[in-house]
MARKESE-641437 format. One record per atom (N, C-alpha, C): x, y, z. Coordinates in steps of 0.1 Angstrom, whole numbers, plus 2048, in hexadecimal, padded with zeros to 3 digits. Atoms other than C-alpha are relative to their C-alpha. Layout:
// residues N
XYZ ...
This chain:
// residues 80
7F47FA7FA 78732D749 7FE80180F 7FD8027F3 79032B76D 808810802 7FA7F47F9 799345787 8077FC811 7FA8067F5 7B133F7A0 80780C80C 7FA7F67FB 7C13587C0 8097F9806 7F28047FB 7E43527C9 80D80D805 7FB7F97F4 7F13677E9 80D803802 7F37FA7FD 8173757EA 802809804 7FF7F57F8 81438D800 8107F9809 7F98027FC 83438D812 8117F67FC 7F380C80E 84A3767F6 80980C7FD 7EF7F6803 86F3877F0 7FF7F97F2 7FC806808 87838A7CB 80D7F8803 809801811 87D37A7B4 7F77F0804 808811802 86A3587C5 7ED8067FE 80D7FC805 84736B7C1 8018007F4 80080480E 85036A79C 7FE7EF7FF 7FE811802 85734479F 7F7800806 80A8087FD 83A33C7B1 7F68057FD 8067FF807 82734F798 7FE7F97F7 80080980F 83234277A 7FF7F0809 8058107FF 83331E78B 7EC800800 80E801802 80E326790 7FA8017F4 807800808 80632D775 8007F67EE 7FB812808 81A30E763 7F47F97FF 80A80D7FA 7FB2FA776 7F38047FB 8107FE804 7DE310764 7FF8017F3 80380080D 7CD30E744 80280F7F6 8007F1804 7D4329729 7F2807803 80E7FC7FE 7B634372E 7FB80180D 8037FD7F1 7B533D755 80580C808 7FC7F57FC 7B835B768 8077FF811 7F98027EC 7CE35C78E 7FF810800 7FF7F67FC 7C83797A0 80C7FD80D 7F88047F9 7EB37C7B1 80180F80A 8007F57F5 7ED3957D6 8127FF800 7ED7FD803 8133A47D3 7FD80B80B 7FB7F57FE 8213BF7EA 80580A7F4 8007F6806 8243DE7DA 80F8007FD 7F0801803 84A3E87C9 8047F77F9 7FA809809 8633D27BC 7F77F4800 80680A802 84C3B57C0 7F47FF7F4 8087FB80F 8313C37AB 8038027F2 7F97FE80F 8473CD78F 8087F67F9 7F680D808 85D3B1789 7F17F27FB 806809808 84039D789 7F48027F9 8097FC80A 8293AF774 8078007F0 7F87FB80D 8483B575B 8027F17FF 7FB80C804 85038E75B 7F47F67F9 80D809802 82D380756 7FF8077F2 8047F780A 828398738 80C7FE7F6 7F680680A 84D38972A 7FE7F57FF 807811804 83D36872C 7F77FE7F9 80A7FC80C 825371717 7EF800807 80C7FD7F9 806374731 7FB8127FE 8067F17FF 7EF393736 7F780680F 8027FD7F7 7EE3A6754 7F080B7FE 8097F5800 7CA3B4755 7F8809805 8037F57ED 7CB3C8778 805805807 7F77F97F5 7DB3D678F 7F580780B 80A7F57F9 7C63E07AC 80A80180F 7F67FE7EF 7D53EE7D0 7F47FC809 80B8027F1 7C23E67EF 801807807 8017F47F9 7BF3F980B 80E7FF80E 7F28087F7 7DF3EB820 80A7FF7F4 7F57F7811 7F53F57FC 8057EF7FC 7FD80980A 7F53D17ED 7F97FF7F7 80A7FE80B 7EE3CB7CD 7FB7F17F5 80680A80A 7D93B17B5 8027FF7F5 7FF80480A 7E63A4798 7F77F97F9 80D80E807 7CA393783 80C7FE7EF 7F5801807 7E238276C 7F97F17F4 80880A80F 7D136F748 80D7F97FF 7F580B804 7E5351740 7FE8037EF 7FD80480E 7F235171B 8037F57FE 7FB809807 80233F705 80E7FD807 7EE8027FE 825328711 8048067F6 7F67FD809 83F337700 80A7F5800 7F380A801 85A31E6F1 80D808800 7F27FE7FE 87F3246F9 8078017F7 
């Protein structure tokens, strides 16, 4: 399994969503992305979206400048 960091600090929703999930289109199930989000609505839409796609969010840490780390387990695709 692979570990990948992918930087959105300053991304307006909802494209930090989209250039989440497109990231995480490109990784193996079981690969982990640790994604840097501004705090608030960015955080939440894309902790609540990755977690309807059937991933597992298994972090949340803040830093000392109030952004926060998503470390984000790739699941299973879900079919439509």
């Amino acid at each position: 399994m692979a570990e990948f960091d992918l930087d959105l600090r300053g991304v307006a929703c909802p494209m930090n969503f989209v250039k989440t999930r497109l990231f995480l289109d490109k990784i193996q199930e079981g690969d982990l992305v640790r994604v840097l989000l501004d705090g608030g609505e960015p955080l939440e839409s894309v902790s609540e979206s990755v977690e309807q796609d059937g991933h597992t969010v298994e972090a949340k840490d803040e830093d000392q400048e109030g952004h926060f780390m998503l470390s984000i387990r790739k699941g299973k695709a879900q079919i439509c």
